[in-house]
N, C-alpha and C positions, 0 to 999 in steps of 0.2 A: 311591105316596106319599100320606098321606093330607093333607086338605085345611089341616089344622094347620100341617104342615111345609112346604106347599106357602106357605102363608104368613110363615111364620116366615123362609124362604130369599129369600119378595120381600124383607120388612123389612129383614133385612141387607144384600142388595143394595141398595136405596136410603138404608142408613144407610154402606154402604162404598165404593162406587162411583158414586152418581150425582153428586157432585157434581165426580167427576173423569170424567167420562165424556167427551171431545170428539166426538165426533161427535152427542151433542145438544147442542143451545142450551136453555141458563140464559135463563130468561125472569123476567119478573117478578113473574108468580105463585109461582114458586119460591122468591124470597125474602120477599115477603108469607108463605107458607105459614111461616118460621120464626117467625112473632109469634106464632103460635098452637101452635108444635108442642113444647111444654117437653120431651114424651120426647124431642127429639133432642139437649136439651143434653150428656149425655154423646160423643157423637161428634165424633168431630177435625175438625179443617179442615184439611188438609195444606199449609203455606207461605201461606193467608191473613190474611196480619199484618194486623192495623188501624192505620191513620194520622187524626193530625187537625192542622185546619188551624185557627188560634186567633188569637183577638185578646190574645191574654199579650204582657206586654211584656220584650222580648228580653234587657233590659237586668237581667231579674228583680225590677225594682222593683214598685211596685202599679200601671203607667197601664195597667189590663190590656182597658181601651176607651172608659177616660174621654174621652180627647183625639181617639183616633178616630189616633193614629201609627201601630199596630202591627196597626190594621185590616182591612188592607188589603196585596196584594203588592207592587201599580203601579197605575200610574192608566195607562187605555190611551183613547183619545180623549174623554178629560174624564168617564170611568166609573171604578170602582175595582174592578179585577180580585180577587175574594178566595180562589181558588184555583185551579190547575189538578192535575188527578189524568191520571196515566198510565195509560192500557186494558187489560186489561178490570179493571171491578172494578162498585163500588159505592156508591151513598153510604148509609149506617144511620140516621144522626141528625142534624139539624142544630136547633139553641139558640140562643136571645137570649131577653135579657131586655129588647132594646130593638129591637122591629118598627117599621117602617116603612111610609108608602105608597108610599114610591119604589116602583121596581120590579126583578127579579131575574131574570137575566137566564143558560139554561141553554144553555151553545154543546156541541154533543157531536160527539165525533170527527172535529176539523178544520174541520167546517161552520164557513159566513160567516154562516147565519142561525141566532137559538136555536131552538131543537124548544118549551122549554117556558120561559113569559114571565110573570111574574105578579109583581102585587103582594107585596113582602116580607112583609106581614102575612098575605096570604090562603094562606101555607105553614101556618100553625097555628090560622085564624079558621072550619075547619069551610064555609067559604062556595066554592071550588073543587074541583075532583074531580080526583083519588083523594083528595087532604089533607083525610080527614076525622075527625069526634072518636068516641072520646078516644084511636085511636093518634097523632092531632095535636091540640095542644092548649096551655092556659094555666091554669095554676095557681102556689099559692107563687112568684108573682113570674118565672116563666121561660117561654118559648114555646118549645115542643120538636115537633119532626116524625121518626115512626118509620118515615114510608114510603119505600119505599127506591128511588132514583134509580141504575140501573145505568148501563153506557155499555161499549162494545166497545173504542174504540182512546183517547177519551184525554175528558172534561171539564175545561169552563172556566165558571167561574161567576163571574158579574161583575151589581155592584151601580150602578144605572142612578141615581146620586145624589150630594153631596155629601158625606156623611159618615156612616159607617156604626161603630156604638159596637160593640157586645161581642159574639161571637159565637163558636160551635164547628161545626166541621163535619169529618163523622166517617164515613172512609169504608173499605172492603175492597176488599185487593187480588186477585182469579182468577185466578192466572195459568194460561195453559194453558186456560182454556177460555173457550166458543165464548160469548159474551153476547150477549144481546139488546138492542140499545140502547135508550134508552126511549122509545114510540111517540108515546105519549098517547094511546093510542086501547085501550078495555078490552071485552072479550069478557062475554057473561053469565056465564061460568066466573069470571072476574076479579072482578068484581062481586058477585059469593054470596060466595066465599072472603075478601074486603074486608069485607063484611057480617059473615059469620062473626068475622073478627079482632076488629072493633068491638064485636059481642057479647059477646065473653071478656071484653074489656079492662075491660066496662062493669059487669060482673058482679059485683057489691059480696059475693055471698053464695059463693066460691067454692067447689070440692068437687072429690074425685078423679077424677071422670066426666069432666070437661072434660077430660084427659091420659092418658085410658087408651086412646093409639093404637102404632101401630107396636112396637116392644117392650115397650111398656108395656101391652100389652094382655092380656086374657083375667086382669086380678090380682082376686085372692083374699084374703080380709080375715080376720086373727086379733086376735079382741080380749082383752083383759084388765084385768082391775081389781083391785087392790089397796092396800093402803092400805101406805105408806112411814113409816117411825121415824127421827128424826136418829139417824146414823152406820151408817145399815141402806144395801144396794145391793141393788137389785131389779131384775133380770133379764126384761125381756115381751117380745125378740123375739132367737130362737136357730135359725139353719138351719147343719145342716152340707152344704149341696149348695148348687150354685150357681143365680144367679137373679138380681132385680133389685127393691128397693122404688120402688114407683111413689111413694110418698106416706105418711106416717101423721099421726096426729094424737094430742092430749096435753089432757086434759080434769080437771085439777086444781080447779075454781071459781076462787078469788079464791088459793090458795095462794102461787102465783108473783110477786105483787105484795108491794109493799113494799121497803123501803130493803134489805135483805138477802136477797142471789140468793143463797141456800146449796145450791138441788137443781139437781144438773150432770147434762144428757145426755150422755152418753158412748156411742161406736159403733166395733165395728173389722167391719175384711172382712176374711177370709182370714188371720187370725189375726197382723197385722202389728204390728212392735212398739211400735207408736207408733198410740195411737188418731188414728180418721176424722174423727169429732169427739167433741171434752171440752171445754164450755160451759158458762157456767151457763143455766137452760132460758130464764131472763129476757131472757139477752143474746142468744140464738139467733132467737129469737122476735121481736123487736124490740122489748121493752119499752123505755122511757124514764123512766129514774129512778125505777122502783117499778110505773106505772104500765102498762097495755099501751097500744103507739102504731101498728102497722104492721098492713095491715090487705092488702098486696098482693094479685096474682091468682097467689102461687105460695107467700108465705110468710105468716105472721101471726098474729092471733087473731083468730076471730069467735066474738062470745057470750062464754063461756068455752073453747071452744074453741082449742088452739094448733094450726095446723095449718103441713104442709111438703109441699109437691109435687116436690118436685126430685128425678129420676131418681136411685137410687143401685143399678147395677150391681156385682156382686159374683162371684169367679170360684170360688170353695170355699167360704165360708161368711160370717154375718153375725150378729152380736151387739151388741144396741143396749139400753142399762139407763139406772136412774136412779140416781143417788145421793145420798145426804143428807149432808149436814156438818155436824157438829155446830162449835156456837158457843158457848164460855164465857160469851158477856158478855150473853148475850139468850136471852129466853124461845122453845122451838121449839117447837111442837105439831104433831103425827103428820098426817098429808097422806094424803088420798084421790084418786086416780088411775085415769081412766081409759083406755086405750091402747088405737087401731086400726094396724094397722099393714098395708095393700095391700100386696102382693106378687105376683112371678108369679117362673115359672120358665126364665125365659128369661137364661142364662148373659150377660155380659159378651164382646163381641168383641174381644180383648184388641189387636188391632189397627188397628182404627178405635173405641174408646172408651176414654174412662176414667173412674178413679172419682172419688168425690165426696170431696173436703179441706174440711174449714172449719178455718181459723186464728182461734184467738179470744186476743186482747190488751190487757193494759190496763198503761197505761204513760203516765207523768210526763215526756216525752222534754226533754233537757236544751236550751236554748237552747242554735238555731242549728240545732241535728240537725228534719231530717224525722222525722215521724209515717210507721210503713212498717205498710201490709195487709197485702202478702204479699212476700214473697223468699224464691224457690226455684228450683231448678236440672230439668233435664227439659224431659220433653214435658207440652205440655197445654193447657187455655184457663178464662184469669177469667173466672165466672159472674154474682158479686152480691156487693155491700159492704152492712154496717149498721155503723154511726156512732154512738158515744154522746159527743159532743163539750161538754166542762165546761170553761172559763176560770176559773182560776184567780187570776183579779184582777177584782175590781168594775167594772163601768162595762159601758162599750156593747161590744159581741162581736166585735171585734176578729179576734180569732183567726181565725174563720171570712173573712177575707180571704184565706187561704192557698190556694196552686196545689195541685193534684194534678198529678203526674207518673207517667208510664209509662215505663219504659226494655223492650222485648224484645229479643232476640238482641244485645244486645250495643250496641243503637241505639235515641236517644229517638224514642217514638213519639208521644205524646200529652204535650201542655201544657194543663193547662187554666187559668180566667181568674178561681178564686177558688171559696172551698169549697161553696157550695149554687148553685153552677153545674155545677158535680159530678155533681150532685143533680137536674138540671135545673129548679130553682129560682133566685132572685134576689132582690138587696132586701133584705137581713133587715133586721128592726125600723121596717117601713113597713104601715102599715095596710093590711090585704089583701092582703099580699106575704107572705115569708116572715115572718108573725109569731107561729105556730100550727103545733102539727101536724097535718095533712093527708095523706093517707094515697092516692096514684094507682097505676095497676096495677101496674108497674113502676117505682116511686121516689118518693119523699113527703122529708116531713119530717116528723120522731118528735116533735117539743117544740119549743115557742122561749119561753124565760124572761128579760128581762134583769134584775129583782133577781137573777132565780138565776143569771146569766151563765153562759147552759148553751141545748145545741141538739140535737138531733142527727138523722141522715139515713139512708135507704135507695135504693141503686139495685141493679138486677137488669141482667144481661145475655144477653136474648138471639140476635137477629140480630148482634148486633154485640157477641156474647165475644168477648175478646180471646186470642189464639192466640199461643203460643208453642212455637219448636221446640228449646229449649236453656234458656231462663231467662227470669225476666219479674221485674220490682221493678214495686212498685206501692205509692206513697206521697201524704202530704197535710201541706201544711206546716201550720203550727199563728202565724199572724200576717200584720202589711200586709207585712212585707220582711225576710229573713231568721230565720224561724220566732224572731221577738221576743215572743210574748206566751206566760206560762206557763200549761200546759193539764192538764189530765186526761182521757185518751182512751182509749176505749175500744172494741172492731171485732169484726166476727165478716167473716173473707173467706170466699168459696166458690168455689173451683178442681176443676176436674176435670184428673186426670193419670195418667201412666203409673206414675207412681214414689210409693212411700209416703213418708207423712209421716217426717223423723228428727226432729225435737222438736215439744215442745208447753209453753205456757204453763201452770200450774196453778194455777187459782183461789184464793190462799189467801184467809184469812178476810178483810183488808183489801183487799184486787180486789173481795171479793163484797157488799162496801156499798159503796151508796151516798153518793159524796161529799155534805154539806153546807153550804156558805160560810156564813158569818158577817158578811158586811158585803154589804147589800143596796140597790141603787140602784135607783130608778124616774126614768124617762126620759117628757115630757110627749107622746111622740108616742103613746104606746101606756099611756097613764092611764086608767082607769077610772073616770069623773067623772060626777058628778050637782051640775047648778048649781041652789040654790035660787032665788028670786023676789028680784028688785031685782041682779040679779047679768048682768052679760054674758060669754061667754068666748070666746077666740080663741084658738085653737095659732098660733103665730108662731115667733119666735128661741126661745118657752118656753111657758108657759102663761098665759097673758096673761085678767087677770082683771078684769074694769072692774064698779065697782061704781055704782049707779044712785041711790046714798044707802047701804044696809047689805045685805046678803045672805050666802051659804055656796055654798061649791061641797065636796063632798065626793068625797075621792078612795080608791079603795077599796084593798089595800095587799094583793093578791094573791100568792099563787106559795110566802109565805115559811112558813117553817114556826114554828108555835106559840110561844113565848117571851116574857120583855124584852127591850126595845130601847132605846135612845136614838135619837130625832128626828134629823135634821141636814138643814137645808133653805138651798140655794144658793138667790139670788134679787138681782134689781135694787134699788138706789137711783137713784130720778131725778126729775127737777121735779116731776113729773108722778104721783109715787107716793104711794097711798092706805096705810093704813093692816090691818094684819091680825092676826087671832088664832089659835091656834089649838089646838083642840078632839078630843076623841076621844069621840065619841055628848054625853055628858052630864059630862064631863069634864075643866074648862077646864088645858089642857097650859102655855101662853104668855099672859102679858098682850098689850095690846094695844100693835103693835110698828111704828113708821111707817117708812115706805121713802120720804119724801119729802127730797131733797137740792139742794142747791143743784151736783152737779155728778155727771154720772153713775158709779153705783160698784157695782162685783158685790161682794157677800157672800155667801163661801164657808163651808159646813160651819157653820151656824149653829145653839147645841143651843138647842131650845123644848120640850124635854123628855122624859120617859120613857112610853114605852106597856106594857101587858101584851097583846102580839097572840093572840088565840085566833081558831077560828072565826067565832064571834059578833062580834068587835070589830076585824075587819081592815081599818078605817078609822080615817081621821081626817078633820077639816073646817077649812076656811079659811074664818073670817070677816073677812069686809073693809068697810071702811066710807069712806067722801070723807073726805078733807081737806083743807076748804076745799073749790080747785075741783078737785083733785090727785085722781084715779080710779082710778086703774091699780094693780095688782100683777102684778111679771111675777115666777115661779116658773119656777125650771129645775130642779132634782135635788131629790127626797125621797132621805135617805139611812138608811136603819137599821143600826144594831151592837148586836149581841145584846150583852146585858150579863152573863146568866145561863149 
């Protein structure tokens, strides 16, 4: 036997049997080792469903941890139990966006004392061991922990506090085999391989070396370059034998940017009749809204660079091209392309692996109905969502209050507590919370706009895909309470299964632009403000503007695209109200206009006139001046409506 096959025979045995093996024990390096090992994503999990235990409120309205009701299971001697999990299994994840000092409290397998005790915060603050950064961490407003907490016969996790807000915790069922409960106690083997994870995750510059273990190994690089024509399909990767793409990548410059995705990746294995994936390259990738935004340790862009790590096993052959679309209504110019595409030749075990699905969607979903990723029937397990999430009403982002739900086999599994909790993120529209896109190893946020009331997210799943042995639904409401706000949405899912795709969405030309709204709101939390001299300012109930005699505060009018507008600015009357103007550079918009009354009074939608917004002049300025003793302007909503 030569030493090839001699390893090729281990691989499979630890891709087909180890994790069913009982008479060894599942320890906790074993499950550490999946945060780094992406070639095993294609491989099954046999009967390890994922469950979570959630602070959603039962009732399906929004108290999804405000109040701290649905918190919690029981209170058990003046503590709040927040779940118990039956043996053996796992925990994968656990999220908040509101940590605590109290403390948490891990009771395992019946025991009267916990094994492991610690501050609620110090699960994602990098400051206790093993939880350390960035497989635990805080970003985009949410605290998430990827290390994984096993247990033999049964955990109980209970919160040593008063009240405990929002929270997910997300765990694997083993049945059938032999677990290691968790010790606390870590070997130097433990410790390198911990170390190891950390480094991946931290790895901003990623590349196909990181993942070329196990079947993915020994792969081989074909590259090609060519230049593409609208309504041309171009052909760069054709095997008639079977094998597996470790990864390739997609090196266009700037071409894929812009408000029209017109070039679709398209891929089949084994000649099935319904492509693997047919996306547009923009939405695969994780562009947002024209521009590139995802930057993960598996999918993304760097540079110009678009790159994709995700194992895609193949059992006869694979065919992966681009194609251009031509567009009546806009100018295309011809595209330069450069393509690598890793591979090796190691077949698909068609019984402990499957292949690689992306469902890619864009859909208007009618009030009331959920936003659905995936629905389909088989075997298999959800790998990773990307999100391009557009509200479709002005104002503050709503929408993204919406639950994610999982239904597998036939039973809810996951509820979660609100859509960029998802995401493991929090907070949208808070300063240094979700207000930006941010880009973590494993799940970010793509964009956050509120003139352009638009957002959108990525998460990846690895220790904790989600398995299924018959069927899985996988959706996201789209508002606070019965999917009420109307949206434009749009998703690329990533499934690996037994069974091929039977439909696919097709891009037509109106999928492949980008939406643009026409009526845009600025909200004073997230203003872009420069106060001149004689001027004081305070965010409060609004933007709270006190003048010191006469000054400016200039706010800058971001996000919106190029045009006219019309003005409309909400704002107080009251005693105590100065006086204001307002201006675009050198351009008086409004006389001078006073907000002083003898009883307090909000004015809504008030026009102070028309702008021409370009690059160069996406501001306006407020001058304000006393009167009398009367200092203050309080502003709440800049409002713009294109005119043109």
């Amino acid at each position: 036997m030569t030493n090839f096959s001699f390893k090729f025979l281990v691989s499979i045995f630890l891709l087909s049997g180890f994790f069913q093996v009982q008479s060894q024990t599942y320890k906790w390096s074993d499950e550490v080792e999946l945060l780094k090992r992406v070639d095993l994503l294609p491989a099954y999990r046999h009967n390890q469903l994922i469950e979570q235990e959630s602070s959603y409120d039962r009732t399906w309205g929004n108290d999804d941890g405000f109040s701290g009701k649905y918190s919690y299971i029981r209170k058990e001697n003046g503590n709040l139990v927040l779940a118990e999990f039956e043996g053996p299994g796992v925990v994968n994840r656990i999220w908040t966006p509101t940590p605590t000092n109290d403390m948490l409290a891990f009771y395992f397998d019946g025991e009267k004392t916990p094994r492991l005790r610690l501050r609620f915060i110090d699960l994602f603050s990098g400051e206790v061991y093993p939880f350390a950064k960035p497989v635990c961490g805080n970003e985009i407003g949410g605290y998430y922990c990827y290390i994984p907490i096993p247990f033999k016969k049964s955990l109980k996790i209970v919160f040593e506090g008063e009240k405990i807000m929002f929270h997910q915790i997300q765990y694997r069922k083993l049945p059938g085999m032999d677990v290691e409960t968790w010790t606390g106690k870590f070997s130097e083997s433990d410790r390198k391989l911990l170390s190891e994870v950390n480094a991946l995750w931290a790895d901003i510059s990623p590349t196909v070396n990181n993942y070329t273990a196990g079947l993915s190994a020994n792969a081989q690089t074909e590259q090609k370059t060519f230049t593409i024509q609208p309504g041309e399909e171009v052909t760069f990767f054709d095997k008639n034998t079977a094998g597996r793409i470790v990864g390739f990548e997609i090196d266009g410059g700037t071409s894929f940017e812009g408000i029209y995705k017109d070039i679709i990746l398209s891929a089949k294995w084994d000649n099935e009749q319904v492509e693997a994936i047919h996306a547009p390259v923009a939405d695969f990738f994780g562009y947002a809204y024209g521009s590139p935004a995802m930057r993960s340790i598996m999918m993304g862009r760097y540079g110009t660079t678009n790159y994709c790590y995700l194992p895609m096993p193949y059992d006869r052959s694979a065919s992966m091209k681009l194609i251009y679309k031509e567009r009546s209504d806009a100018q295309q110019n011809p595209v330069s392309v450069n393509v690598k595409v890793h591979y090796n030749t190691n077949k698909r075990n068609q019984k402990e692996e499957g292949k690689l699905y992306s469902v890619w969607r864009r859909e208007k979903p009618d009030i009331g109905k959920f936003y659905k990723f995936l629905e389909t029937k088989g075997k298999g397990h959800y790998a990773g969502t990307i999100h391009i999430a557009q509200g479709l009403r002005p104002g503050m982002t709503l929408f993204f209050e919406g639950d994610d739900s999982t239904y597998v086999d036939g039973k809810p599994r996951m509820h979660g507590t609100g859509s960029e909790d998802y995401y493991n993120g929090g907070w949208y529209a808070l300063l240094d919370r979700w207000d930006r896109g941010i880009s973590m190893p494993i799940h970010g946020s793509l964009d956050y706009s509120l003139p352009m009331n638009r957002t959108g997210a990525y998460r990846f799943f690895l220790s904790d895909k989600l398995t299924f042995e018959k069927e899985i639904y996988h959706g996201m409401e789209h508002g606070e309470v019965g999917n009420d706000f109307p949206v434009d949405y749009t998703s690329v899912a990533f499934y690996y299964a037994a069974q091929p795709l039977q439909e696919k969405m097709e891009p037509e030309a109106e999928l492949r632009e980008v939406y643009l709204p026409t009526t845009h709101v600025y909200f004073p939390q997230l203003m872009e403000i420069t106060p001149d001299r004689g001027i004081g300012v305070i965010l409060d109930r609004g933007l709270m503007i006190t003048a010191y005699g006469q000054g400016a505060v200039r706010v800058m009018l971001t996000d919106v695209p190029e045009g006219n507008y019309r003005v409309l600015l909400n704002y107080h009357e009251r005693a105590n109200g100065a006086d204001f103007q307002v201006w675009q550079r050198q351009s008086q918009l409004s006389e001078w206009t006073s907000t002083k009354a003898g009883k307090d009074t909000f004015r809504e939608r008030v026009h102070v006139g028309d702008i021409r917004l370009t690059r160069q002049t996406n501001s306006i300025t407020f001058h304000v001046r006393k009167n009398g003793d009367a200092d203050v302007f309080e502003l709440n909503l800049i409002t713009l409506e294109r005119i043109d």
